[in-house]
C-alpha positions as CSV (number, residue, x, y, z in Angstrom):
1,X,41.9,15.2,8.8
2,X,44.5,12.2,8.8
3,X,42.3,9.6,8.0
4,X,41.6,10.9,5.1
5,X,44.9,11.2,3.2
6,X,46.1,8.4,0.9
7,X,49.6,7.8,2.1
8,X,52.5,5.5,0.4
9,X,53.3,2.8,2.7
10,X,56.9,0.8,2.5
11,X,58.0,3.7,-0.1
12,X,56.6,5.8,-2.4
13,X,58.9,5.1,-5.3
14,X,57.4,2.0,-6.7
15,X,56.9,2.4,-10.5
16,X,55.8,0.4,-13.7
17,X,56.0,2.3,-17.1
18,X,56.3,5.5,-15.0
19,X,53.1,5.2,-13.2
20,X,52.9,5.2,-9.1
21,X,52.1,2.0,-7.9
22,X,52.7,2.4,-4.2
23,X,51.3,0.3,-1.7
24,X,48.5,2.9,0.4
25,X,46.7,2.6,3.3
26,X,43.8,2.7,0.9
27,X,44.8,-0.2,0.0
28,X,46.1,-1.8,3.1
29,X,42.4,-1.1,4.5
30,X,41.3,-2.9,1.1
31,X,43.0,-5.9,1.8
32,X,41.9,-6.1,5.2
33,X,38.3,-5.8,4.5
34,X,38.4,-8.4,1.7
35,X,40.7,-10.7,4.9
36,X,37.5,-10.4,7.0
37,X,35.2,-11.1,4.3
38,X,37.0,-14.1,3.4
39,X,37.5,-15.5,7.1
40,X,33.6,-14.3,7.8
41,X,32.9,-16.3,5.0
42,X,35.3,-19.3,6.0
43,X,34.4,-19.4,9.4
44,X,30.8,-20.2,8.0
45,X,31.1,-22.6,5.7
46,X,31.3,-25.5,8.2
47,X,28.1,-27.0,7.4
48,X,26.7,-28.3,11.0
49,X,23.7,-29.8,11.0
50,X,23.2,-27.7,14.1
51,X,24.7,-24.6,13.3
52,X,27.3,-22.8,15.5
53,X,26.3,-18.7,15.9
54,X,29.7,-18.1,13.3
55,X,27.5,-20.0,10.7
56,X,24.7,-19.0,11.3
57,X,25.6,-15.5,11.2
58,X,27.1,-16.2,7.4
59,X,23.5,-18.0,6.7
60,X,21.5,-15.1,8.0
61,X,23.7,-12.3,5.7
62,X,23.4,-14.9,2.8
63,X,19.4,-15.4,3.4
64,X,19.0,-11.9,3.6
65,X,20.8,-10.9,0.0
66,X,18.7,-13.9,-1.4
67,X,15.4,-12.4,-0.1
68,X,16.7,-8.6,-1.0
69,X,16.9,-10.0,-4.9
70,X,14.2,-12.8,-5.1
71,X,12.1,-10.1,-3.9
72,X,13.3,-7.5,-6.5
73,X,14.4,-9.8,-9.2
74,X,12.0,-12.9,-8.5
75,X,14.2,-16.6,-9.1
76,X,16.0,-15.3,-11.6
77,X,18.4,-13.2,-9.1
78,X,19.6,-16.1,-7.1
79,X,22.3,-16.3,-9.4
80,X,23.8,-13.0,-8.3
81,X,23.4,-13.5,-4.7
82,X,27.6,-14.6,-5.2
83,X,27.9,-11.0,-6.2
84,X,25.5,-8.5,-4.7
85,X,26.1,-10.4,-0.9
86,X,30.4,-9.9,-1.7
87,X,29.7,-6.2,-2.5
88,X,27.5,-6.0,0.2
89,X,29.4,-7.5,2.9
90,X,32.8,-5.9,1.3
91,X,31.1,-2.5,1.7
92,X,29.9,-3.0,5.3
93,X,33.3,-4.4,6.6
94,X,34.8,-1.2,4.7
95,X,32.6,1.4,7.0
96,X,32.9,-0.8,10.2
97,X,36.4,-1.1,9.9
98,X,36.8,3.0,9.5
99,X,34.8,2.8,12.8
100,X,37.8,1.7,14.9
101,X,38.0,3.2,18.5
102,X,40.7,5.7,19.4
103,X,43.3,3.0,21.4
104,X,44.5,1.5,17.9
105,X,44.9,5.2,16.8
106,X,47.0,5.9,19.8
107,X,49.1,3.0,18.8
108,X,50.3,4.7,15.7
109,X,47.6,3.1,13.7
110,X,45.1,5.0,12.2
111,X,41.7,3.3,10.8
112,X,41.0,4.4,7.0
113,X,37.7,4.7,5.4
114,X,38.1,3.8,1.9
115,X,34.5,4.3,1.1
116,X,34.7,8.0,1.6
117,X,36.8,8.4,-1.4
118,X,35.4,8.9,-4.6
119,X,37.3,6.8,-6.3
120,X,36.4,3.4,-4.6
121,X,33.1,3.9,-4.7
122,X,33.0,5.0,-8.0
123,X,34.8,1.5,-9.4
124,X,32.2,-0.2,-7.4
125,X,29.6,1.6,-9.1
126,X,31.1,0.9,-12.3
127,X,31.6,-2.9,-11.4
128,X,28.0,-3.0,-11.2
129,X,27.3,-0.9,-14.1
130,X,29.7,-3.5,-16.2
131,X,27.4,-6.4,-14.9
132,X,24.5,-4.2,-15.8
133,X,25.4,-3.6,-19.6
134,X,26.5,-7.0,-20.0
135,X,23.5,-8.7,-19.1
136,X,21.4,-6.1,-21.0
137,X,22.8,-6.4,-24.5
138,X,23.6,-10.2,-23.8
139,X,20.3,-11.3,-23.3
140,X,18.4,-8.8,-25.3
141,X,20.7,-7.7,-27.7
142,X,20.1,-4.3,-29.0
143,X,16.5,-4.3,-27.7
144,X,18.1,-3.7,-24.7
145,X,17.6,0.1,-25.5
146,X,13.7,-0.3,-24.8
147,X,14.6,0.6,-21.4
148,X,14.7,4.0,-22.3
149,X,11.2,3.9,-24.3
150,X,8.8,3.5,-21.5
151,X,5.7,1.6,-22.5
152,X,2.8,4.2,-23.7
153,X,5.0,7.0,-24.5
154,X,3.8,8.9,-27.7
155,X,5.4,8.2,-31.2
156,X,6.4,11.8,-31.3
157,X,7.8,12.1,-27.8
158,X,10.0,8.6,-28.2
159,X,13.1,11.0,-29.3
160,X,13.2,13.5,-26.4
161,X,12.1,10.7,-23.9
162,X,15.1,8.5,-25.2
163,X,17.5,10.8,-24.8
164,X,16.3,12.0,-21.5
165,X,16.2,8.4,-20.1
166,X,19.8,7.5,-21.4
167,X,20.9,10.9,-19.6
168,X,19.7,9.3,-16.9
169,X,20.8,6.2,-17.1
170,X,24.4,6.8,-17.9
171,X,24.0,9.5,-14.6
172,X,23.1,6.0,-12.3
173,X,27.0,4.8,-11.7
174,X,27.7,8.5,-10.7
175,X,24.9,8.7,-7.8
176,X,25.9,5.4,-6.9
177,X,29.0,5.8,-6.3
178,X,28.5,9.5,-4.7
179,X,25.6,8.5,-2.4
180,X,28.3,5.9,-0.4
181,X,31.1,8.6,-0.5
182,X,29.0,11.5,0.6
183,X,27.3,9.6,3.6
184,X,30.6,8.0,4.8
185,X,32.8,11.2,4.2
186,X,30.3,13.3,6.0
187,X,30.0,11.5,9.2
188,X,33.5,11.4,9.9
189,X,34.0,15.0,9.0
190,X,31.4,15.9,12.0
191,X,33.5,13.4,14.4
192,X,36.6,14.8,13.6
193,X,34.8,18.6,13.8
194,X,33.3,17.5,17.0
195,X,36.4,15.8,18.7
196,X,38.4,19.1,17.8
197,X,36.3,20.7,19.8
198,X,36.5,18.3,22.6
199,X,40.5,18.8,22.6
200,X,40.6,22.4,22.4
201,X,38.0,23.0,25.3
202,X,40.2,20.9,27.1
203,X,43.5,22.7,26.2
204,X,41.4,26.3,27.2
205,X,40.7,25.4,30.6
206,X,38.6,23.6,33.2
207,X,35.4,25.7,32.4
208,X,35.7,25.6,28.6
209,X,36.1,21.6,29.2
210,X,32.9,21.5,31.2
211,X,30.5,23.7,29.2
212,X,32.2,22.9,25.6
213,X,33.7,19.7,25.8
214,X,31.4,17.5,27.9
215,X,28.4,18.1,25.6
216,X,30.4,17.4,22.4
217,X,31.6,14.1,24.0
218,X,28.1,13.5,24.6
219,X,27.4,14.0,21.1
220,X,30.4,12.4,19.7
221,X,29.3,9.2,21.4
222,X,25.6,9.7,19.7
223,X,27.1,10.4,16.2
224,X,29.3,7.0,16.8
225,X,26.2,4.8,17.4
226,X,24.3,6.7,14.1
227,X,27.5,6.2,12.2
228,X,27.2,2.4,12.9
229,X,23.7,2.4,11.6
230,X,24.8,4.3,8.3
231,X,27.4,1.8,8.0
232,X,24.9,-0.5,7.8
233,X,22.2,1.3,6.1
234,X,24.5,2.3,2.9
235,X,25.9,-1.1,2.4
236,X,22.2,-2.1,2.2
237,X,21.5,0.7,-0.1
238,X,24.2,0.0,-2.6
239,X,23.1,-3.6,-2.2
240,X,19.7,-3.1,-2.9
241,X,20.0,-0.2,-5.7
242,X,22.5,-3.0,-7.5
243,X,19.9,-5.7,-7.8
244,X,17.2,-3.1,-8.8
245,X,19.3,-2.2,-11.7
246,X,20.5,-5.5,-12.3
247,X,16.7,-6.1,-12.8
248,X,16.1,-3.1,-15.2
249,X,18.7,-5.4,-17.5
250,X,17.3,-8.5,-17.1
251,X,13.7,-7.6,-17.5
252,X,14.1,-4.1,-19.4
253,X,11.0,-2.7,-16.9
């Protein structure tokens, strides 16, 4: 389970005030995922009047976070199309990248999914939650907490309801952040169960290879094509739960 350990890199004995701040491969994955992003977006931003398939590929992602939060949020969400397409895109490069093939791994380097740790995902969530609460109390002050009266609820039950929604608000960055971890973490635990199998059929024998091995492959290269489409698929999701909560603050529904 390599891929999954956070390991120092160029020395673990870097230190400010007594707290560890080694360079990871966390990290090193971080920063190449925010490279891409930045040359994807670079690489776009040429302004043809016939547009090259680079930019046009950077105007069909940015058309398509515009439409996910007009839709969702109506003209008032094109001013966080900046945001919810970087955390969008920044996700998606994130569970590509950790999709690498097995000839960089054989060349000593081993791809890194930071979205399957907790942690990232979690500061994402609470990035979102951040905008979220600002928005809310700045532009409705301390009406904001409406949100947790729906309309029509009876006088007496405006206590229990309260408290019940606010539970459930406060729970939102949580499932947010878990939903990306979970879904990236678990996929690449079945490749890694899967390939395991593949390598020990192989190292029992000829028949163990054929019977064992061969239809793991098989489904190895299946789960590799569904993990593609759950990289996708959860960078849409965080995408698209982000503007619906972005919406909850801006028009307290």
């Amino acid at each position: 389970m390599h891929q999954f350990a956070i390991e120092p890199i160029f020395g673990s004995d870097w230190a400010i005030a007594g707290h560890n701040i080694a360079f990871t491969n966390s990290a090193l994955w971080m920063l190449i995922a925010g490279i891409c992003l930045w040359i994807f977006m670079i690489g776009g931003m040429k302004r043809e009047v016939v547009p090259g398939r680079w930019q046009m590929a950077v105007e069909t992602m940015t058309g398509f976070i515009d439409d996910l939060l007009e839709a969702n949020m109506g003209k008032e969400g094109r001013k966080y199309v900046p945001y919810v397409f970087t955390l969008f895109m920044f996700i998606l490069f994130a569970n590509l990248l950790g999709l690498i093939p097995l000839p960089l791994a054989m060349a000593g380097v081993h791809a890194f999914t930071f979205t399957s740790h907790f942690t990232v995902t979690g500061v994402l969530a609470i990035m979102t939650f951040a905008i979220v609460l600002t928005v809310g109390f700045w532009k409705h002050g301390l009406h904001f907490f409406s949100l947790f009266v729906p309309h029509g609820t009876p006088t007496l039950m405006i206590p229990l309801i309260f408290v019940i929604e606010l539970i459930s608000f406060l729970f939102r960055p949580f499932s947010l952040g878990l939903r990306l971890f979970v879904a990236m973490m678990s996929g690449h635990v079945l490749l890694e169960v899967l390939s395991s199998f593949v390598i020990d059929a192989a190292n029992a024998g000829p028949a163990y290879g054929v019977l064992i091995g061969g239809p793991s492959f098989i489904l190895m290269i299946a789960i590799c094509a569904l993990e593609l489409l759950v990289a996708g698929i959860q960078a849409y999701v965080f995408a698209l739960l982000t503007s619906l909560y972005i919406n909850d603050a801006e028009h307290l529904h």
